[in-house]
N, C-alpha and C positions, 0 to 999 in steps of 0.2 A: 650390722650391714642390712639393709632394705632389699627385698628381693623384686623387681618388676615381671610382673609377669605380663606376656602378651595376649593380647586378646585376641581374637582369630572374630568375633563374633563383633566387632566393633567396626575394622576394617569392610568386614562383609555389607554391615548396616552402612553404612559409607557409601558403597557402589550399587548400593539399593537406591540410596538417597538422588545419587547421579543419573541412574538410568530410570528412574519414577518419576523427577522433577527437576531436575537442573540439563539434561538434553531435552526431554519438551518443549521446554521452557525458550530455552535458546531457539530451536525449529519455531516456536511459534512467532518470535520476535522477527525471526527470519521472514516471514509469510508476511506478517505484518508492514513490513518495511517496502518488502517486492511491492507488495500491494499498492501502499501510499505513494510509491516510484512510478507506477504504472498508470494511476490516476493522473498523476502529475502529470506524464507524460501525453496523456488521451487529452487533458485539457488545452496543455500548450498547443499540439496539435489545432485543437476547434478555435482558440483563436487567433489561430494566424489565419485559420481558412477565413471567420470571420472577417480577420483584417485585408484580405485579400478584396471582402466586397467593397466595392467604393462607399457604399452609403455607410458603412461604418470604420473605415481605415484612419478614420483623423480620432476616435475612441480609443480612451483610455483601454489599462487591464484591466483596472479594476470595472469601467464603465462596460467593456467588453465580457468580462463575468457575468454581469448583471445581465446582460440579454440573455448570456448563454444560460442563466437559471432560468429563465421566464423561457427558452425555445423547446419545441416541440419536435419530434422528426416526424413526418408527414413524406408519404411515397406515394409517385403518382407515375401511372404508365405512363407511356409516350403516345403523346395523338390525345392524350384524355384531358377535359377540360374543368 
């Protein structure tokens, strides 16, 4: 008859392994994901304002990305010419 013994030191390396690299891990996927959400989100935004201007409202998305890579923000008082 085979005797198993347990290992107490196996388990332990296990929740070692979980809490060094597999919750990290996960957290960081998590950040990642907000992040590329939140992009998303900033861009749809600029082009709807975009689409809002008339001189660009009959523009594609894609055509409307493209301005949006080439724009600048540029701030100017009021009264300043």
């Amino acid at each position: 008859m085979a005797i198993i013994a347990y290992d107490a030191t196996s388990s332990l390396l296990s929740a070692d392994v979980l809490r060094a690299w597999v919750a990290p891990a996960i957290i960081f996927a998590a950040a990642i994901i907000v992040g590329l959400l939140g992009l998303r989100w900033i861009r749809s935004e600029h082009l709807e304002t975009l689409r809002a201007v008339p001189l660009f409202s009959l523009l594609s998305d894609q055509e409307l990305g493209t301005v949006l890579r080439s724009a600048r923000v540029a701030g100017f008082e009021p009264g300043t010419r």
